[in-house]
TORKOL-4160 file (C-alpha; in steps of 0.2 Angstrom, whole numbers, padded with zeros to 4 digits, m for minus):
86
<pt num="1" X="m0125" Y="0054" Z="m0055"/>
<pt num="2" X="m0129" Y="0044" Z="m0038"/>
<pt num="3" X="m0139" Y="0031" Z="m0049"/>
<pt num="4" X="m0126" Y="0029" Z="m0063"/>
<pt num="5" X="m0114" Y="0025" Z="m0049"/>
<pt num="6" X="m0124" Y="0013" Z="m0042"/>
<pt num="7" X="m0130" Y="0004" Z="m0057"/>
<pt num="8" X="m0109" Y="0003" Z="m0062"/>
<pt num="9" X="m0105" Y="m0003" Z="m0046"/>
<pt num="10" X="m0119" Y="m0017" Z="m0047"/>
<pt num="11" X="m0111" Y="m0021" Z="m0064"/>
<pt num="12" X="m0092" Y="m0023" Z="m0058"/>
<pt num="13" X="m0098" Y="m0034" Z="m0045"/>
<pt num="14" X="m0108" Y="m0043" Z="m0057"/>
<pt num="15" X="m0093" Y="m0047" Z="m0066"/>
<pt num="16" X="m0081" Y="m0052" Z="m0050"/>
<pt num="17" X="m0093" Y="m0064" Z="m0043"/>
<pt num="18" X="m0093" Y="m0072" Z="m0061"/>
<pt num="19" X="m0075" Y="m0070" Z="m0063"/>
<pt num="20" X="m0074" Y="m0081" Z="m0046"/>
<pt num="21" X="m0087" Y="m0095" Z="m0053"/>
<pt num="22" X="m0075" Y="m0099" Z="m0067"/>
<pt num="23" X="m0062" Y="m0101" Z="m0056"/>
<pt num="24" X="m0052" Y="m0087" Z="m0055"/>
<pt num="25" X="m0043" Y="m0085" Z="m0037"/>
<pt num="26" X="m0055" Y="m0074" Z="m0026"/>
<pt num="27" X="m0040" Y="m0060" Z="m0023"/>
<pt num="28" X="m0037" Y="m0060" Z="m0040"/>
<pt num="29" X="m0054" Y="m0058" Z="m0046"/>
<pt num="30" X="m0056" Y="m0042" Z="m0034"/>
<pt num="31" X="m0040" Y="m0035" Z="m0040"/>
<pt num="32" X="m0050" Y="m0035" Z="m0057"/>
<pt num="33" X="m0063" Y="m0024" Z="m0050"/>
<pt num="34" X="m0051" Y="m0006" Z="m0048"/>
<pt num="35" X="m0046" Y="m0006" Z="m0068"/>
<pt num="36" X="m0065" Y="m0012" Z="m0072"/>
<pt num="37" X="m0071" Y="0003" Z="m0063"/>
<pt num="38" X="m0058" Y="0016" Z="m0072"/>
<pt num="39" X="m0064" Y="0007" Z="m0088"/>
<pt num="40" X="m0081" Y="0009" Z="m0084"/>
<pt num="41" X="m0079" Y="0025" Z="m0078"/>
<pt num="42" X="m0071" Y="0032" Z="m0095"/>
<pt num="43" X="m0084" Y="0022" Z="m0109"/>
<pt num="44" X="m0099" Y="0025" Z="m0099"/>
<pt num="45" X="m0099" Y="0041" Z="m0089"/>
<pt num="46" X="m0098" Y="0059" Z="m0095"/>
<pt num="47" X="m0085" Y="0068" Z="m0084"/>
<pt num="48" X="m0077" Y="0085" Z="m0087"/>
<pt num="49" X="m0058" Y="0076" Z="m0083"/>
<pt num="50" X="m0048" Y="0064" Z="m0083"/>
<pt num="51" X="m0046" Y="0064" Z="m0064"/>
<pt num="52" X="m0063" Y="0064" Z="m0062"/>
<pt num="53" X="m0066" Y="0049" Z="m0072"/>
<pt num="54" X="m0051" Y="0041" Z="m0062"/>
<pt num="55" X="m0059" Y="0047" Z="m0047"/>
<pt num="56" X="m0077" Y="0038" Z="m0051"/>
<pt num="57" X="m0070" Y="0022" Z="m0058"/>
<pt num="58" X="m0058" Y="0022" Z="m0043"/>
<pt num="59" X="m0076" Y="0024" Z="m0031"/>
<pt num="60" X="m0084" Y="0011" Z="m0042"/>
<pt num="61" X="m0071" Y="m0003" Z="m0039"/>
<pt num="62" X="m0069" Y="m0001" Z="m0021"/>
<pt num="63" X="m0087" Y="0002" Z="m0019"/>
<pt num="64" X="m0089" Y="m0015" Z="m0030"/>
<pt num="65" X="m0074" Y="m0025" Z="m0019"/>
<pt num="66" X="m0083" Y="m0019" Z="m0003"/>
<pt num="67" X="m0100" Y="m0026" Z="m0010"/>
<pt num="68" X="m0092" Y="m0042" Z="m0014"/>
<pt num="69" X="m0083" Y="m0043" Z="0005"/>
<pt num="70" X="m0099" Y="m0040" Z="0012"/>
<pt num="71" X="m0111" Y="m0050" Z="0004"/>
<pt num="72" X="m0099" Y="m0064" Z="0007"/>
<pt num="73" X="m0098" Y="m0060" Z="0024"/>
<pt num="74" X="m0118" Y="m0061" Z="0027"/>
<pt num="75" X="m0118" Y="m0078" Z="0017"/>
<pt num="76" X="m0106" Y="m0085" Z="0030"/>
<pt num="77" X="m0112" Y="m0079" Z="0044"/>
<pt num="78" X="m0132" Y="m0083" Z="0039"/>
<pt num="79" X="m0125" Y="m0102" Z="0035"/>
<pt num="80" X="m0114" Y="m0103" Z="0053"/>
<pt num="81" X="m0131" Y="m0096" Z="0061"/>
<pt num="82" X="m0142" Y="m0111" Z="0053"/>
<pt num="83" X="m0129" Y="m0125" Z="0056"/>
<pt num="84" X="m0130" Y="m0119" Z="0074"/>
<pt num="85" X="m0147" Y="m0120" Z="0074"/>
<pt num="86" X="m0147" Y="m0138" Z="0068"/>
């Protein structure tokens, strides 16, 4: 179940950083991510409840908003460390 999560989570992120290159407003974009994960959870998971596919999609659009907070967070500090350099 661990990998399935993980592979979700990977695809939401996917689709919030694509959702941000065409121009749509980076808080907005994340917004996105919670119903995308409930969504996710419910077409492509086999749960025993509904509150534990609200439970899972809810895991797989924090878990895909905190990928996207990080990641930018490393970009920006890995491109402040190479001006500094220069």
């Amino acid at each position: 179940m661990t990998v399935e999560l993980g592979l979700l989570i990977a695809l939401v992120y996917s689709i919030v950083e694509s959702l941000e290159k065409f121009g749509v407003d980076r808080n907005l974009a994340h917004l996105t991510a919670i119903p995308l994960g409930i969504l996710s959870s419910f077409t492509l998971l086999q749960c025993t409840s509904i509150r534990e596919y609200l439970i899972k999609g809810l895991v797989i659009g924090i878990g895909a908003v905190g990928t996207c907070d990080t990641a930018c967070n490393v970009v920006k500090k890995v491109k402040k460390n190479i001006k500094r350099s220069d």
